[in-house]
C-alpha positions in Angstrom: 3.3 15.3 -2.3 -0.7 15.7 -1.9 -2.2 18.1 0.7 -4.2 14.9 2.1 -0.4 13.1 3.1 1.5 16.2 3.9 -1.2 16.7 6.7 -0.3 12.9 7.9 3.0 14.0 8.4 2.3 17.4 10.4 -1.0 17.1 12.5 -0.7 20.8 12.2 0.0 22.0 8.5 1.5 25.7 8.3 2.8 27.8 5.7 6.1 26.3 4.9 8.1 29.3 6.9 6.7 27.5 9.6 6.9 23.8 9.1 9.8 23.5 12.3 7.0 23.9 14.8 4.0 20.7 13.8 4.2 17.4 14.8 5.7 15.3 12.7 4.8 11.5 12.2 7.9 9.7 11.4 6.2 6.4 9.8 4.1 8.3 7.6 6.9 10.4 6.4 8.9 7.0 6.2 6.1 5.6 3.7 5.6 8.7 1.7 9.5 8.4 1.0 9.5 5.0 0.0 6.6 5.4 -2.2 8.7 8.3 -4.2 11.3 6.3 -4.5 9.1 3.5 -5.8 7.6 5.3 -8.1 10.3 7.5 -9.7 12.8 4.8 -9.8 15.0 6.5 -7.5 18.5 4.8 -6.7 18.5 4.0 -2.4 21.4 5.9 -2.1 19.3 8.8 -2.3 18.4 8.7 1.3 22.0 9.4 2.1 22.4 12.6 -0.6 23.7 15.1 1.4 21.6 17.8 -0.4 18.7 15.7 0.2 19.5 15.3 4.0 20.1 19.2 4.2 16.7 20.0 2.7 14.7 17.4 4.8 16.7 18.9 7.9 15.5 22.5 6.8 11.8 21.5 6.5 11.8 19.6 9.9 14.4 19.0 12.3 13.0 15.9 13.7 12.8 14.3 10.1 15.4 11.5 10.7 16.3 9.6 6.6 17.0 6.2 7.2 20.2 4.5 5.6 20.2 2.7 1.6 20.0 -0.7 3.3 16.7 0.3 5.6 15.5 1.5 2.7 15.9 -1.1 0.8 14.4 -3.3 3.6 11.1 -0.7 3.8 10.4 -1.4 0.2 10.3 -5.3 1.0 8.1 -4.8 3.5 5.6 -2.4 1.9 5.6 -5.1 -1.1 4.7 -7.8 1.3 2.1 -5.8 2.7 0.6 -5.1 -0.6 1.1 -8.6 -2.0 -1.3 -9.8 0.9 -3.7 -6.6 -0.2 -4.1 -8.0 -3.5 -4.1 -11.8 -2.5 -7.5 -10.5 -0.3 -8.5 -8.7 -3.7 -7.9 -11.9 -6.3 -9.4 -14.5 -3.5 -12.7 -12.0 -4.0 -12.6 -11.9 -7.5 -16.4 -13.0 -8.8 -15.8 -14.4 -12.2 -12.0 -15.9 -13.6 -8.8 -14.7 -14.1 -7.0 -14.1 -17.6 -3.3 -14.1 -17.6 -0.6 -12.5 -19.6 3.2 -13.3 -19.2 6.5 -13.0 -21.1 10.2 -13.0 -20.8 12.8 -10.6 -20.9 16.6 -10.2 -20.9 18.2 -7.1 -18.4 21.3 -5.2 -19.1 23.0 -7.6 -16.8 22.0 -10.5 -19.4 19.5 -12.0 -16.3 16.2 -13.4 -17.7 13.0 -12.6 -15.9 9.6 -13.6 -16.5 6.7 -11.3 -15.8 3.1 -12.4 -15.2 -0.5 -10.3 -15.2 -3.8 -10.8 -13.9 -6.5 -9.5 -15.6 -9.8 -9.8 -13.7 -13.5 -7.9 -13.7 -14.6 -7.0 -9.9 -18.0 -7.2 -8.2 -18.7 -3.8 -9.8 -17.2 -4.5 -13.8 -14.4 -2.4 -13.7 -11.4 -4.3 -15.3 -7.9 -4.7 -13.6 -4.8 -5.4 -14.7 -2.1 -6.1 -11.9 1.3 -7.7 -12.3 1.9 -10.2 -10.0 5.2 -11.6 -10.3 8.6 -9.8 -12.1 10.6 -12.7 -11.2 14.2 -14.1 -12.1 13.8 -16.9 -14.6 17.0 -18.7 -15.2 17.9 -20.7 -17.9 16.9 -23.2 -20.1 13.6 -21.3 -21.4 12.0 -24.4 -22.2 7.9 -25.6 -22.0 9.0 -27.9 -19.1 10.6 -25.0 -16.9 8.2 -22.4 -18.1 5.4 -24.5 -17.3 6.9 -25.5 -13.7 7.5 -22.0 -12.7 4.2 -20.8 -13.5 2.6 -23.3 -11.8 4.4 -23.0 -8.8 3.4 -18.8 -9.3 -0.1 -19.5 -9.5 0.0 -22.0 -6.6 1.3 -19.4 -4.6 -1.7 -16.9 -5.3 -4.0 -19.5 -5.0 -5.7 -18.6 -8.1 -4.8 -21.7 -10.3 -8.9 -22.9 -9.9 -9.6 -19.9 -10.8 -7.7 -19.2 -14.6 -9.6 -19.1 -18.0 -6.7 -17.7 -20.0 -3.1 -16.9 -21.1 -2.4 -14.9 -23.5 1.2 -15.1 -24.8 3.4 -14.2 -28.0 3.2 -16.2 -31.0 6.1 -17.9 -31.0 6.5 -22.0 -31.6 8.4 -22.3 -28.5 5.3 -21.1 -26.2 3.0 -24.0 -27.6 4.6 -26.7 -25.9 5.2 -24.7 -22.9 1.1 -24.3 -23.0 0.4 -27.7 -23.9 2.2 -28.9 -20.5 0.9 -26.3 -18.5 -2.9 -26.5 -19.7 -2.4 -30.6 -19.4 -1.6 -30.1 -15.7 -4.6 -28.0 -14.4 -6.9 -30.1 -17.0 -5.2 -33.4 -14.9 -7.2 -31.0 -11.9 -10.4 -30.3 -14.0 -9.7 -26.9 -13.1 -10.1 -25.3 -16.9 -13.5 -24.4 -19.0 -14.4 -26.9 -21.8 -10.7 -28.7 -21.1 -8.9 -25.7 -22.0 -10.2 -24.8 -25.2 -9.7 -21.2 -24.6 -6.9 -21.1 -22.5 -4.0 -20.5 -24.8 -4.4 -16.9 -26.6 -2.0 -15.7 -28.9 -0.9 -12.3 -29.2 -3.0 -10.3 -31.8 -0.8 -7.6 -31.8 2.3 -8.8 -32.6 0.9 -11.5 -34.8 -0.2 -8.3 -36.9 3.3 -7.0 -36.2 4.7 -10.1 -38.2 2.1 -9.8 -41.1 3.5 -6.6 -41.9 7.4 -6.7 -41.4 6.7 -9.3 -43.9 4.4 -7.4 -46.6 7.3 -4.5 -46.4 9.9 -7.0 -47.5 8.5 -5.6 -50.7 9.2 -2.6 -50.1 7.8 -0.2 -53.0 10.8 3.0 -54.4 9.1 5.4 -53.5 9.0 4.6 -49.5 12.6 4.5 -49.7 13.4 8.0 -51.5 10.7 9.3 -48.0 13.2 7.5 -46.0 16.3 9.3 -48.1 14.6 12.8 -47.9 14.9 12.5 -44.4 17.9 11.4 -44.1 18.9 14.0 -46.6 17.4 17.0 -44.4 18.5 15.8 -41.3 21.7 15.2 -42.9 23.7 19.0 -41.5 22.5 21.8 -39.4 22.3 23.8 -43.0 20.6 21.7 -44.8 17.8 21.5 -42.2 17.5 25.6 -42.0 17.1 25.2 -45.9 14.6 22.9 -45.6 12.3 24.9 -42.9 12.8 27.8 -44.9 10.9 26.0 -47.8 8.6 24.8 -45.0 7.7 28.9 -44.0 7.7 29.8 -48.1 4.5 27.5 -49.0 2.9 29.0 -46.0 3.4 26.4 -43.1 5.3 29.3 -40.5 5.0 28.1 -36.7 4.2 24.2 -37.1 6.8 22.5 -34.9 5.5 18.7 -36.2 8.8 16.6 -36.5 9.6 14.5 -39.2 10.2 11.3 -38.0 13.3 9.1 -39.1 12.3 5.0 -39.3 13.7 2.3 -38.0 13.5 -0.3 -41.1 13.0 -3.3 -38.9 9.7 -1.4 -37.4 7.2 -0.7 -39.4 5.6 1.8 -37.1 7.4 4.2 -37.3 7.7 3.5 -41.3 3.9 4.7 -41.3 5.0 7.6 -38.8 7.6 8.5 -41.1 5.6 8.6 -44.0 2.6 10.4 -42.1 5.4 13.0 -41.1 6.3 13.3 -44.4 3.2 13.8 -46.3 2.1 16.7 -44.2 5.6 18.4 -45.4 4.8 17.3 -48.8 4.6 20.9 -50.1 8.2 22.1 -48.4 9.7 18.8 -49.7 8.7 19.8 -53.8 9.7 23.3 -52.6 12.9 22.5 -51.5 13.6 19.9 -54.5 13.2 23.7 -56.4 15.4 25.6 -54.9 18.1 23.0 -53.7 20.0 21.6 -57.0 21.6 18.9 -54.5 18.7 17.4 -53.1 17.4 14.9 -56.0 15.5 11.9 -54.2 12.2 13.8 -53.9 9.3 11.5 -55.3 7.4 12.5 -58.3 4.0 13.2 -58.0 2.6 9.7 -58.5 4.8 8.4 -56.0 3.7 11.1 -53.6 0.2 9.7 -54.7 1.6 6.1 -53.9 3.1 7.4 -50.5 -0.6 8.1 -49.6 -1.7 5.6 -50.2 0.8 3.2 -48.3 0.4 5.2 -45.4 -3.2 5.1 -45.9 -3.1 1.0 -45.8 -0.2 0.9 -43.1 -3.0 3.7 -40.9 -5.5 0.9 -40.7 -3.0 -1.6 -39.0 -1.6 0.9 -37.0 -5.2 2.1 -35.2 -6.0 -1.7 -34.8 -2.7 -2.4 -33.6 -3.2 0.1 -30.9 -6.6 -1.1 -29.8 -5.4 -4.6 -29.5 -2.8 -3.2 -27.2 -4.8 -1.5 -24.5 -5.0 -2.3 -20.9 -7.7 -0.2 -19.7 -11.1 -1.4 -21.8 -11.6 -5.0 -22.9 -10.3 -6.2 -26.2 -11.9 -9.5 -27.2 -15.0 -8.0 -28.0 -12.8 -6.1 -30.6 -11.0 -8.7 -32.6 -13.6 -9.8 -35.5 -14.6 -5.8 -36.2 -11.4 -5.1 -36.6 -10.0 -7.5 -38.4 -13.1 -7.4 -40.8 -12.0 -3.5 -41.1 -8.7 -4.8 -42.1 -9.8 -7.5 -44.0 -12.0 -4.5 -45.6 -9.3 -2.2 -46.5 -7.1 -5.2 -48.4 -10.5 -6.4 -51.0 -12.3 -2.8 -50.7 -14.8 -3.6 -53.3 -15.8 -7.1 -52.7 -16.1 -7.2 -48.9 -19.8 -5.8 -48.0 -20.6 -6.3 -44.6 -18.9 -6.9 -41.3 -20.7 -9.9 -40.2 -19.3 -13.6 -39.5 -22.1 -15.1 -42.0 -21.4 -12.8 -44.9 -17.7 -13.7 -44.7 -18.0 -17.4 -45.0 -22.0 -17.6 -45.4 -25.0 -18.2 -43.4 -24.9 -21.8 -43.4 -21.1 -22.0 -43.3 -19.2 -24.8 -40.9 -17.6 -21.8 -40.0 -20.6 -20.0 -38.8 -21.6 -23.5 -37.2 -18.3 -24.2 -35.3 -18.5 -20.7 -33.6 -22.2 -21.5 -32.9 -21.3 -25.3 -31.1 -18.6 -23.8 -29.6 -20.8 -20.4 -27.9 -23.5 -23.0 -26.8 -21.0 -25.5 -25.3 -19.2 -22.6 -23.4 -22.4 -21.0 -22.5 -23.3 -25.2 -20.8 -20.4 -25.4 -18.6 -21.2 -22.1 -17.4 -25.0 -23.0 -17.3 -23.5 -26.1 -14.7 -21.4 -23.5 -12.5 -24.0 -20.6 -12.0 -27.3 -21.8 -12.8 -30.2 -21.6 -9.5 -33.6 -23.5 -9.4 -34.7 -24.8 -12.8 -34.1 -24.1 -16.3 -36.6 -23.1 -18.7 -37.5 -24.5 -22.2 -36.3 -21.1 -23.8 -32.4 -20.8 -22.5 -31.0 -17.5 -21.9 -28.3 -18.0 -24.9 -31.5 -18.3 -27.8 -33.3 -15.8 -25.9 -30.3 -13.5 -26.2 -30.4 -14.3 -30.2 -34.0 -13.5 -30.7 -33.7 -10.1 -28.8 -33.5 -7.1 -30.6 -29.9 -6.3 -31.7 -27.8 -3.1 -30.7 -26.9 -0.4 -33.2 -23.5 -1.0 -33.5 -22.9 2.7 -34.8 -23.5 3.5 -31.2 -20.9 4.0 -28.3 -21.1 1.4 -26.1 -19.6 0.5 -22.5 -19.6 -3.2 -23.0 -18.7 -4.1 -19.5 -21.9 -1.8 -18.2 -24.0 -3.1 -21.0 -23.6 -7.2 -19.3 -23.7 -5.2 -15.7 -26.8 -3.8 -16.5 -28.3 -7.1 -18.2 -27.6 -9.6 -15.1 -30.5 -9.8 -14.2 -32.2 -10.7 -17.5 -28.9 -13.2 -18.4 -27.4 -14.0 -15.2 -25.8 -17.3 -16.6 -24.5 -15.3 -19.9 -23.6 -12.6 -18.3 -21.0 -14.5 -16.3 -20.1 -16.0 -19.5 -19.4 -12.2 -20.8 -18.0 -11.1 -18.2 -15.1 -13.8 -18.4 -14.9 -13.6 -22.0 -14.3 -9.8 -22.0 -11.5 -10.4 -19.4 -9.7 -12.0 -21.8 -6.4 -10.0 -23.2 -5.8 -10.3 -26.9 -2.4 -8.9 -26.8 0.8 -9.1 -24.0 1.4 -5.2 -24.2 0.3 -5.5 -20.3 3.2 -7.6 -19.7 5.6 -6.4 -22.0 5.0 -2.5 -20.2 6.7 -4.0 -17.4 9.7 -4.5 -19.2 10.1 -0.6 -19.4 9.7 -0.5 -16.3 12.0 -3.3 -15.1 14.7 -1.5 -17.7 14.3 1.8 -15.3 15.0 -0.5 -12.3 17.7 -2.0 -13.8 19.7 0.5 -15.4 23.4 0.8 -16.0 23.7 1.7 -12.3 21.5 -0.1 -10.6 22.2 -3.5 -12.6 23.4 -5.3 -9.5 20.3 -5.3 -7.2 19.1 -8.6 -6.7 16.3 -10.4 -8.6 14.0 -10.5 -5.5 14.3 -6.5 -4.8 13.9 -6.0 -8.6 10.4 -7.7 -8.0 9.4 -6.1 -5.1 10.2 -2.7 -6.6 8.3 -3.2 -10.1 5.4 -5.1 -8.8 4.8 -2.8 -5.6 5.2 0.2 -8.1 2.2 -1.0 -10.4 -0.1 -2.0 -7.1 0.3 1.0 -6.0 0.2 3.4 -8.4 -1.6 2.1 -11.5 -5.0 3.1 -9.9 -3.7 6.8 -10.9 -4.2 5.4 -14.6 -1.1 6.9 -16.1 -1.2 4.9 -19.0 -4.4 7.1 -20.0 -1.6 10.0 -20.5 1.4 7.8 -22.1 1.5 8.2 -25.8 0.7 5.8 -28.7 3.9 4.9 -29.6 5.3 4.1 -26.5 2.3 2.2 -25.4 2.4 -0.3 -27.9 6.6 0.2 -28.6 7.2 -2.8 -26.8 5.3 -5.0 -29.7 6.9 -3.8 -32.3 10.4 -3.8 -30.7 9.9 -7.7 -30.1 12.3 -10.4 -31.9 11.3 -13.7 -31.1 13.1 -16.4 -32.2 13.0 -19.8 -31.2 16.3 -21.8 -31.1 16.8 -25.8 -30.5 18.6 -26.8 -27.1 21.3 -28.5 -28.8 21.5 -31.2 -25.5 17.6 -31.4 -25.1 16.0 -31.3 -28.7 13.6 -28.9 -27.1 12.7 -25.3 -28.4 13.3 -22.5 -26.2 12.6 -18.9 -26.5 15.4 -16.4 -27.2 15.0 -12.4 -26.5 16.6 -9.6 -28.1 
């Protein structure tokens, strides 16, 4: 509990030998306690823990802990209040909003549907709030999906306001796109008809390009995965194997070796990363261990390398693609081209659009029609008093270009040019809202599994909602993803299996989680 709260609760803050004697504000305390349990997933039994009610007692005897069901009631309320809070926020949002959604199955086999606004404020800084966690029952098909959204976004009042949703790639999601974007286009509420409106998920489209390249799985990746298994086989075995670790000079490193998972090929490349840097102990203990005999020669060490090496440049680009806190669009081509580099190393020269296909490419002319036509219905929304000869898009052509070995701050690049591109910057700024993967959704789902645990699978689907979505309003402004690690901010992705499946009474696909 901050020093800045505590002091709302006790207009007079002691040392704690003294806490009996302040004045103690009941609805403040009431908040702060809602808010931990919020936040730390705490059952709302825990207001009746005798332990709980014996230290609260000690610090102040006028501190009176409300009963499970008030509690339970407090959170409601504080997510209404909140809900109306950000309703204020999105209604003031300058530029549009980018959406992310998905679905997901709970312990007690209940499907829910989770949608995210992404928006840029009056001072470019980018948000990302959930705003619904809801129960979404079956079928799973385009027409329901499409009708609950729409009734979602009606609700926020932010339908006129959408330029994207970015979803996973699976079949079943186009239809359910195709009806939703026909509906607002009915309302000639979307940019150029919705030509940008459906986004699929880079990150787990990359996820499916390599499950499938490691089909082909080269030997020597699996003895890795067998040395592994080997060490980690007995409690023996694994003293063996860190004395060899200590004998080539490698005393006091507590790096783990990671076992994979073969369905996820992250943790493949963290397993082989793992077990590169214990290269030496593994020849070592191949030495002094006549049992262990699935340690890879030296040229499949050398091939080892260079899988890891390949499977590295998907893995940083993968974790880009999945962050919630910077802009990704303006990422995608560079790092695909740095992809794109790695796989024809000596023919591909330069990471530009025209050297790919050419300068006078219809690829290099499709993206150009399509920038200028964007760039006219935005010229029709914002532009004020007359239009000169030279439009801001050429004159933004002609000017000098960036070095792009530099560090830039995209989002206070456009904020500091408004004033020499205030139609493009507008354009920018939506563009750069855009999400190119659902890892902002899908991060709920951890959450929502917390919620919904083993013990707490019975709570109903609207208290489930109110307790993830008031969670994220309130706290994400403490930016813990900035602490979570790598692997668990983009675990989600690669845990995803999509399928679609045919509704055997409808003839319509529908998504299926597991």
């Amino acid at each position: 509990m901050s020093m800045v709260m505590w002091e709302k609760c006790f207009s007079h803050p002691q040392p704690f030998g003294k806490l009996r004697s302040p004045k103690f504000d009941p609805e403040t305390f009431r908040d702060l306690l809602i808010q931990a349990i919020i936040k730390h997933d705490l059952p709302f039994n825990f207001v009746e823990y005798e332990g709980i009610r014996t230290v609260f007692e000690f610090i102040c005897s006028d501190i009176k802990l409300p009963c499970r069901n008030t509690a339970k009631t407090c959170v409601v309320r504080m997510f209404n209040h909140e809900k109306l809070e950000l309703q204020n926020l999105l209604n003031l949002v300058p530029g549009r909003i980018c959406l992310t959604s998905d679905l997901w199955t709970s312990i007690a086999t209940d499907g829910y549907l989770t949608l995210t606004a992404h928006f840029v404020d009056n001072d470019w800084r980018l948000h990302k709030k959930i705003l619904n966690f809801c129960h979404m029952p079956p079928p799973h098909i385009g027409v329901a999906l499409s009708d609950k959204i729409n009734s979602l976004l009606f609700e926020w009042g932010i339908e006129k306001k959408l330029f994207s949703i970015t979803l996973d790639n699976a079949s079943a999601n186009k239809s359910f796109v195709d009806i939703l974007r026909n509906q607002l286009n009915f309302r000639g509420i979307l940019l150029m008809s919705g030509k940008f409106f459906h986004v699929r998920c880079c990150a787990h489209i990359l996820n499916l390009i390599i499950q499938d390249g490691l089909r082909e799985i080269d030997e020597s990746v699996l003895k890795i995965r067998e040395c592994i298994k080997y060490m980690k086989g007995s409690p023996a075995r694994k003293h063996k194997f860190y004395d060899c670790v200590a004998q080539v000079g490698m005393v006091g490193n507590k790096r783990d070796l990671r076992q994979d998972v073969p369905t996820r090929w992250n943790s493949t490349y963290l397993m082989l990363e793992s077990a590169l840097f214990y290269h030496r102990a593994f020849i070592n203990l191949g030495l002094n261990d006549s049992s262990f005999n699935c340690c890879p020669s030296p040229d499949e060490w050398d091939k080892v390398e260079k899988i890891s090496k390949f499977l590295g440049y998907f893995y940083e680009v993968t974790c880009l693609f999945s962050g919630t806190k910077y802009p990704t669009s303006n990422l995608f081509f560079p790092k695909i081209f740095l992809i794109q580099n790695s796989i024809t190393e000596p023919m591909f020269i330069e990471w530009a659009y025209a050297k790919l296909h050419g300068k006078d490419s219809l690829e290099l002319h499709g993206v150009h029609e399509t920038l200028f036509s964007l760039f006219n219905d935005f010229d029709i929304c914002y532009k004020e008093g007359s239009v000169s000869i030279k439009t801001e898009i050429h004159k933004y052509f002609d000017d000098e270009r960036l070095d792009k070995k530099k560090e830039l701050d995209v989002l206070t690049w456009w904020k500091g040019q408004q004033t020499r591109y205030p139609i493009l910057s507008h354009l920018a700024r939506d563009v750069l809202t855009i999400p190119i993967s659902t890892v902002a959704s899908e991060s709920a789902f951890s959450i929502g599994g917390r919620v919904l645990d083993q013990y707490r699978s019975s709570l109903s689907p609207d208290t489930v909602q109110a307790l993830v979505c008031t969670r994220d309003w309130l706290f994400d402004k403490k930016t813990e993803e900035d602490h979570i690690n790598m692997d668990e901010l983009i675990e989600d992705v690669f845990n995803l299996n999509i399928e679609t499946a045919i509704n055997s009474t409808q003839g319509t696909e529908s998504i299926m989680l597991n």
